[in-house]
Short mmCIF file of the C-alpha atoms (twelve columns), coordinates in Angstrom:
data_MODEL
# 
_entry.id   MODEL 
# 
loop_
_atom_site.group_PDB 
_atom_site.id 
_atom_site.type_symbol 
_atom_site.label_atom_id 
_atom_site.label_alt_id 
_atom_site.label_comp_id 
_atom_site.label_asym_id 
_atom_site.label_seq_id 
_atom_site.Cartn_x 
_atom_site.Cartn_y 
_atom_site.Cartn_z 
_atom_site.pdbx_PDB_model_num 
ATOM 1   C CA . UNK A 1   55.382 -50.409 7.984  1 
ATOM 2   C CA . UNK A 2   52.268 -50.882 9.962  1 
ATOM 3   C CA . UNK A 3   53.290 -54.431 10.899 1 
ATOM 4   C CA . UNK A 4   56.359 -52.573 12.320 1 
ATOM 5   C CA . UNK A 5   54.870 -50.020 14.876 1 
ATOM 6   C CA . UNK A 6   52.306 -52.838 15.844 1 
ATOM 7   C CA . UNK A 7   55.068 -55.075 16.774 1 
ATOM 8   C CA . UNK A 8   56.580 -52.074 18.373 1 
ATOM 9   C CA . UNK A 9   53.116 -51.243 20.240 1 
ATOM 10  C CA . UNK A 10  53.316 -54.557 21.764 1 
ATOM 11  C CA . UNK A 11  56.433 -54.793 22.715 1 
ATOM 12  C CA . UNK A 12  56.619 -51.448 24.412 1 
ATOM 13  C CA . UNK A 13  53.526 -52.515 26.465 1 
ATOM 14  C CA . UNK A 14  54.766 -56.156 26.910 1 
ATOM 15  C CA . UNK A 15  57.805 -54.458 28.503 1 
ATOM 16  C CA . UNK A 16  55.425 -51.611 30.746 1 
ATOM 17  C CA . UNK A 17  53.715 -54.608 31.956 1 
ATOM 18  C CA . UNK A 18  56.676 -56.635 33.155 1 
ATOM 19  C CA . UNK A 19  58.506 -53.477 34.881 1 
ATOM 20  C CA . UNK A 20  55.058 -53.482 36.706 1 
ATOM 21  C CA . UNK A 21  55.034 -56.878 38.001 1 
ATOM 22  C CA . UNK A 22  58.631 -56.361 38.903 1 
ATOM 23  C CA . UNK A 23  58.170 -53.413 40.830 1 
ATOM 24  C CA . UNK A 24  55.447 -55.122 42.840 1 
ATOM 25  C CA . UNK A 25  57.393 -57.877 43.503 1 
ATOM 26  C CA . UNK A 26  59.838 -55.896 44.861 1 
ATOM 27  C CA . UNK A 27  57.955 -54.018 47.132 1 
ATOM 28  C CA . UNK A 28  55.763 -57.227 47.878 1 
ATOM 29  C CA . UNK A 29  59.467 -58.758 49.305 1 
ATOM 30  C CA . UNK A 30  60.217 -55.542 51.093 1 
ATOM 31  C CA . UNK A 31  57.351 -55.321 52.861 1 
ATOM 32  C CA . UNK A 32  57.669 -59.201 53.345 1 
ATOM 33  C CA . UNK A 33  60.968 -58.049 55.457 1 
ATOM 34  C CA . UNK A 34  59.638 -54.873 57.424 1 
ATOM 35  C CA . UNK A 35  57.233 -56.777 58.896 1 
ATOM 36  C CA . UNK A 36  58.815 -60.369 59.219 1 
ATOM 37  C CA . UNK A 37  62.472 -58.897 60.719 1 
ATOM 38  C CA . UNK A 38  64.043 -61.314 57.980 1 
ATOM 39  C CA . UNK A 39  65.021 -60.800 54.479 1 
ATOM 40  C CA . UNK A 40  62.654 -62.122 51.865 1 
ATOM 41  C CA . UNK A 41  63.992 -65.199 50.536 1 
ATOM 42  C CA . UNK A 42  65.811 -65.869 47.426 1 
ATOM 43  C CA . UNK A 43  63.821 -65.867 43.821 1 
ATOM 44  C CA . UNK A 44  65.264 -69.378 42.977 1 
ATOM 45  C CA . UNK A 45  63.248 -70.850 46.601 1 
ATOM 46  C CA . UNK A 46  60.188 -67.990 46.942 1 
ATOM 47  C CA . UNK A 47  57.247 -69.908 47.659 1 
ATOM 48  C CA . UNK A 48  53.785 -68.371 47.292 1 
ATOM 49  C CA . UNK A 49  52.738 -67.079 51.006 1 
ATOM 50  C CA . UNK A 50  48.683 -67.180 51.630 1 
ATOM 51  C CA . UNK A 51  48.882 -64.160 54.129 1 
ATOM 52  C CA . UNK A 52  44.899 -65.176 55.074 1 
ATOM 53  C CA . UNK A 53  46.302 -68.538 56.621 1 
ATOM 54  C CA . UNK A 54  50.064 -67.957 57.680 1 
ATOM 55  C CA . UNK A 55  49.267 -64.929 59.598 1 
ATOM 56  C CA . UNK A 56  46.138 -66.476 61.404 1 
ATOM 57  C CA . UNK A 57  44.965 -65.264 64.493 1 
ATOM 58  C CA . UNK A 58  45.326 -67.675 67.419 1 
ATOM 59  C CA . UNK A 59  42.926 -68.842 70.083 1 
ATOM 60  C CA . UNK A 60  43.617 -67.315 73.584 1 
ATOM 61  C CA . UNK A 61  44.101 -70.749 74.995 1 
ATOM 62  C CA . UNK A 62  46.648 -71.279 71.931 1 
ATOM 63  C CA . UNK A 63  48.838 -67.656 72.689 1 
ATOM 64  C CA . UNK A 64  49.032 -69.066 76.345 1 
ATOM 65  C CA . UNK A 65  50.597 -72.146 74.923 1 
ATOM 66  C CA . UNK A 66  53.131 -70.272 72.872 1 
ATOM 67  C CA . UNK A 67  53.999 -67.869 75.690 1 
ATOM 68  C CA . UNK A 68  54.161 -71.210 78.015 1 
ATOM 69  C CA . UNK A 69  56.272 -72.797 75.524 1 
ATOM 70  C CA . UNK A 70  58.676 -69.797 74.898 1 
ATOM 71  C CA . UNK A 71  59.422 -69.661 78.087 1 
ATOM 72  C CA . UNK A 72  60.174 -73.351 78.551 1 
ATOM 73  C CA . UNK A 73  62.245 -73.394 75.758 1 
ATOM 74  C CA . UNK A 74  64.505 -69.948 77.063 1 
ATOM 75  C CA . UNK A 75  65.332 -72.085 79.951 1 
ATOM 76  C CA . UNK A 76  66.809 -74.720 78.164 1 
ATOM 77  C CA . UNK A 77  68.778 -71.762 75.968 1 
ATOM 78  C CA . UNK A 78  70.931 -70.705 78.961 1 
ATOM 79  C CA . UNK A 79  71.708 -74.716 79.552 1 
ATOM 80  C CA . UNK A 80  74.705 -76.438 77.921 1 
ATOM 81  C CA . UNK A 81  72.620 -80.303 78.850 1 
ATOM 82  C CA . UNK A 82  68.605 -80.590 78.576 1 
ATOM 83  C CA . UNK A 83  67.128 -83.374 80.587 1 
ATOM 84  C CA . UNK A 84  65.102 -85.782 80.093 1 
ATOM 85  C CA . UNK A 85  62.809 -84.257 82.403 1 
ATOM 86  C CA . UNK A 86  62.865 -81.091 80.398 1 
ATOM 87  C CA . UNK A 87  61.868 -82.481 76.833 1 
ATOM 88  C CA . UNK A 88  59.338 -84.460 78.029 1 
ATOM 89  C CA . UNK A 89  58.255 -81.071 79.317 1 
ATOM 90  C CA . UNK A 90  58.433 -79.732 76.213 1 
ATOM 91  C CA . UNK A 91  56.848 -82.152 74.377 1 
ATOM 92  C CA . UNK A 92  53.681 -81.751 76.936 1 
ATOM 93  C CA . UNK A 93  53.464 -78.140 75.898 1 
ATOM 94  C CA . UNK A 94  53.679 -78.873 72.287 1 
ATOM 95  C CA . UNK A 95  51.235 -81.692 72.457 1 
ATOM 96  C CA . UNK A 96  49.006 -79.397 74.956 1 
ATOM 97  C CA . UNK A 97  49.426 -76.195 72.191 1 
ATOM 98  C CA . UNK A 98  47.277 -79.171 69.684 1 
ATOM 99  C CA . UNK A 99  43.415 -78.403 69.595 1 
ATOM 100 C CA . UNK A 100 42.398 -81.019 66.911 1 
ATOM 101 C CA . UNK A 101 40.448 -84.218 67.590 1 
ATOM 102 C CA . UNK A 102 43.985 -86.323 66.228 1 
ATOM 103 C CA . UNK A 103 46.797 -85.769 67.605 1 
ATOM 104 C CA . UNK A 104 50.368 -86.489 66.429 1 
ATOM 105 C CA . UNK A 105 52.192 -89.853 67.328 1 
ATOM 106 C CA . UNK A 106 54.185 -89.771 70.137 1 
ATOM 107 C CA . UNK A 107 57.021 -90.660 68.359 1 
ATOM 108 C CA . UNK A 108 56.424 -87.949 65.551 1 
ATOM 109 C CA . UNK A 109 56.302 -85.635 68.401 1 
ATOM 110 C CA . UNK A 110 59.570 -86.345 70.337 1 
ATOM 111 C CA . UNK A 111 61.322 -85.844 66.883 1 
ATOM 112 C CA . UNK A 112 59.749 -82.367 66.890 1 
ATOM 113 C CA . UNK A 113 60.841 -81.572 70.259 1 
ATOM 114 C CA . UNK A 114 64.306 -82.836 69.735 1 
ATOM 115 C CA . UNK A 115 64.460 -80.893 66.684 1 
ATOM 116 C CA . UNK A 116 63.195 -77.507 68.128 1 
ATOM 117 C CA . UNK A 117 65.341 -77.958 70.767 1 
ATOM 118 C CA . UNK A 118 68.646 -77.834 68.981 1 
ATOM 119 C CA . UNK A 119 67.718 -75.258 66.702 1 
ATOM 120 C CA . UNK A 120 66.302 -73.663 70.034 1 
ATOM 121 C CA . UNK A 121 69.932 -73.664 71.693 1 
ATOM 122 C CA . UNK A 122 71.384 -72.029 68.579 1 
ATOM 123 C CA . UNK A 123 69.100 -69.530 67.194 1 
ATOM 124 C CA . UNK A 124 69.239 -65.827 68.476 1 
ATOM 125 C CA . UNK A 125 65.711 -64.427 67.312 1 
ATOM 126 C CA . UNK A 126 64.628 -61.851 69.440 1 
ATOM 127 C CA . UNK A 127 61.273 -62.472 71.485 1 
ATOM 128 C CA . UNK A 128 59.010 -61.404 69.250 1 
ATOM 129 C CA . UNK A 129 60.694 -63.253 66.293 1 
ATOM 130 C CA . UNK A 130 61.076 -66.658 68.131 1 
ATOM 131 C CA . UNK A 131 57.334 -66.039 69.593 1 
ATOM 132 C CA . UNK A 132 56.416 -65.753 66.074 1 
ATOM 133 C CA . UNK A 133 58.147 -69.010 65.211 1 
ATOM 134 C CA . UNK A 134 56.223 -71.043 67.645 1 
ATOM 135 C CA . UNK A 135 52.905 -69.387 66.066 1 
ATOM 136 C CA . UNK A 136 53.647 -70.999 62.889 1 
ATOM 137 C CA . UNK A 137 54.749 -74.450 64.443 1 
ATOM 138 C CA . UNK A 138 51.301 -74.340 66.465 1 
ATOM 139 C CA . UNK A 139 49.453 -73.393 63.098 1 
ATOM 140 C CA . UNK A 140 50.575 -76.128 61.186 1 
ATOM 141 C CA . UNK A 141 50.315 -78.637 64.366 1 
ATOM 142 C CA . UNK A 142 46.627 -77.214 64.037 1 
ATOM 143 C CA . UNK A 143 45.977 -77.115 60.776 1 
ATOM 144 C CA . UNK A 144 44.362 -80.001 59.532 1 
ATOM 145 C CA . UNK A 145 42.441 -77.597 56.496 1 
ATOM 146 C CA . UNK A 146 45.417 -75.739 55.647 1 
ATOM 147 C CA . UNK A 147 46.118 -76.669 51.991 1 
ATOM 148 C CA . UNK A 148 49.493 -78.461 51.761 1 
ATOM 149 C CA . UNK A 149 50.818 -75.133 49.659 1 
ATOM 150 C CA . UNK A 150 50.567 -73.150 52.515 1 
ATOM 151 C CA . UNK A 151 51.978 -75.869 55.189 1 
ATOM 152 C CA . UNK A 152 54.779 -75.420 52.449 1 
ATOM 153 C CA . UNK A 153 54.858 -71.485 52.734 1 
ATOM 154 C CA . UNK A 154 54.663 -71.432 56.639 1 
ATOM 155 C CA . UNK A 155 57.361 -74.179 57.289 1 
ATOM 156 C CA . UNK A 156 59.287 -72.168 55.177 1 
ATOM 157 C CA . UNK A 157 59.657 -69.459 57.019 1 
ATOM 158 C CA . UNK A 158 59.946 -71.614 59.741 1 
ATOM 159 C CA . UNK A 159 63.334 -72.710 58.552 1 
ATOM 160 C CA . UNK A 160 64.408 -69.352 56.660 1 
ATOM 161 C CA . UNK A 161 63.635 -67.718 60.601 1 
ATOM 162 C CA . UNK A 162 66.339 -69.843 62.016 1 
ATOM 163 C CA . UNK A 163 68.819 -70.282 59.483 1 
ATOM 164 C CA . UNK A 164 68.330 -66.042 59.731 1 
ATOM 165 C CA . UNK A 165 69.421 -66.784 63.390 1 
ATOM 166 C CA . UNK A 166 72.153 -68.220 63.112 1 
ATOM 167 C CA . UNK A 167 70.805 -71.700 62.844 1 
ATOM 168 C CA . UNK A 168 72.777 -74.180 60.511 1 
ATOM 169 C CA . UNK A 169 70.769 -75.039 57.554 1 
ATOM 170 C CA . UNK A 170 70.567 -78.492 57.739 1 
ATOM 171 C CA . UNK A 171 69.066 -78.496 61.379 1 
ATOM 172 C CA . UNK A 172 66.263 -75.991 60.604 1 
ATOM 173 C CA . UNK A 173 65.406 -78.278 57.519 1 
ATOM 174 C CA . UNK A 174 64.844 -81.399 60.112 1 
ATOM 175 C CA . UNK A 175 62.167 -78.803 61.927 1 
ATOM 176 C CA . UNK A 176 60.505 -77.682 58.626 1 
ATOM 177 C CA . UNK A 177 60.827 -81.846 57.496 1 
ATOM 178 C CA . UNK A 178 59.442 -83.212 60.749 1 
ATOM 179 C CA . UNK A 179 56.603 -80.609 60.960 1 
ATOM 180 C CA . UNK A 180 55.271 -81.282 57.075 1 
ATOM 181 C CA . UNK A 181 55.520 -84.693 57.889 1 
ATOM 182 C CA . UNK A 182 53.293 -84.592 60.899 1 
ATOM 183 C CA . UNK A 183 50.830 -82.323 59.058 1 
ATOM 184 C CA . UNK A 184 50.796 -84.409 56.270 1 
ATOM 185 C CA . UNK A 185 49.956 -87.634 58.816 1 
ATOM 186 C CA . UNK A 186 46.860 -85.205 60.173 1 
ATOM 187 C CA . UNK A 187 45.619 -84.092 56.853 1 
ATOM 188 C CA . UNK A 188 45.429 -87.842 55.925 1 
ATOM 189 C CA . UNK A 189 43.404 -89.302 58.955 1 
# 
């Protein structure tokens, strides 16, 4: 008998305990979407989020770039054809936005720019959303001591931003690809 209510006991607070982690969860991926204008993603995909690292503060000199940027990148939105001219352009401002000592390969950072730029065309974030977007790309271009879980975490929403936007999955994956990539390159050197 007292085996029984023991083994009830601790199943009754084994249960408690796991309606409590639920709950926080679920308040943890609403609050997630309040603030980030997208819904959380789903369990199977959640990645853990440092919120210390992926909502760093930027430099002045690096919220100038992403203001700079935005607005070189809304001009090529109302274009059906980008230049040449214009992602070179692009790819200055990206390659401007880097502060660290190393500094991607040129190559490394035309894919980028191609990449952003067709997700770019097809996304419909508003401002603050696709500002926030170019945050994250300029954090991980930056972020050389950024643990590769959280380059994870931020790309992430990288990709879950556009594909909220409208953008087809497959083309915000070759943004969230290219960028681990690169960070991975400026980690290792």
């Amino acid at each position: 008998m007292r085996v029984l209510i023991v083994v009830l006991i601790s199943a009754l607070c084994a249960i408690q305990s796991y309606g409590d982690a639920q709950t926080m969860i679920k308040q943890r991926a609403k609050d997630l979407r309040d603030s980030g204008g997208s819904p959380p993603p789903s369990r199977q995909t959640q990645r853990p989020v440092r919120p210390s690292q992926q909502n760093q503060k930027l430099s002045p000199a690096e919220e100038n770039a992403v203001q700079v940027l935005f607005s070189e990148l809304q001009k090529i939105k109302s274009e059906n054809e980008t230049t040449k001219v214009q992602i070179e352009n692009i790819q200055k401002k990206i390659s401007s936005s880097i502060n660290i000592a190393t500094k991607p390969e040129p190559s490394d950072l035309e894919k980028l720019t191609t990449a952003i730029i067709v997700v770019w065309k097809k996304q419909n974030l508003n401002d603050d959303a696709a500002k926030q977007v170019l945050r994250y790309i300029i954090i991980v271009l930056n972020g050389t001591n950024l643990l590769s879980q959280s380059v994870d975490a931020i790309t992430y929403n990288i990709e879950k931003q556009f594909v909220s936007a409208g953008v087809n999955q497959e083309e915000a994956k070759k943004v969230r690809t290219i960028l681990k990539e690169i960070s991975l390159k400026l980690r290792n050197q």
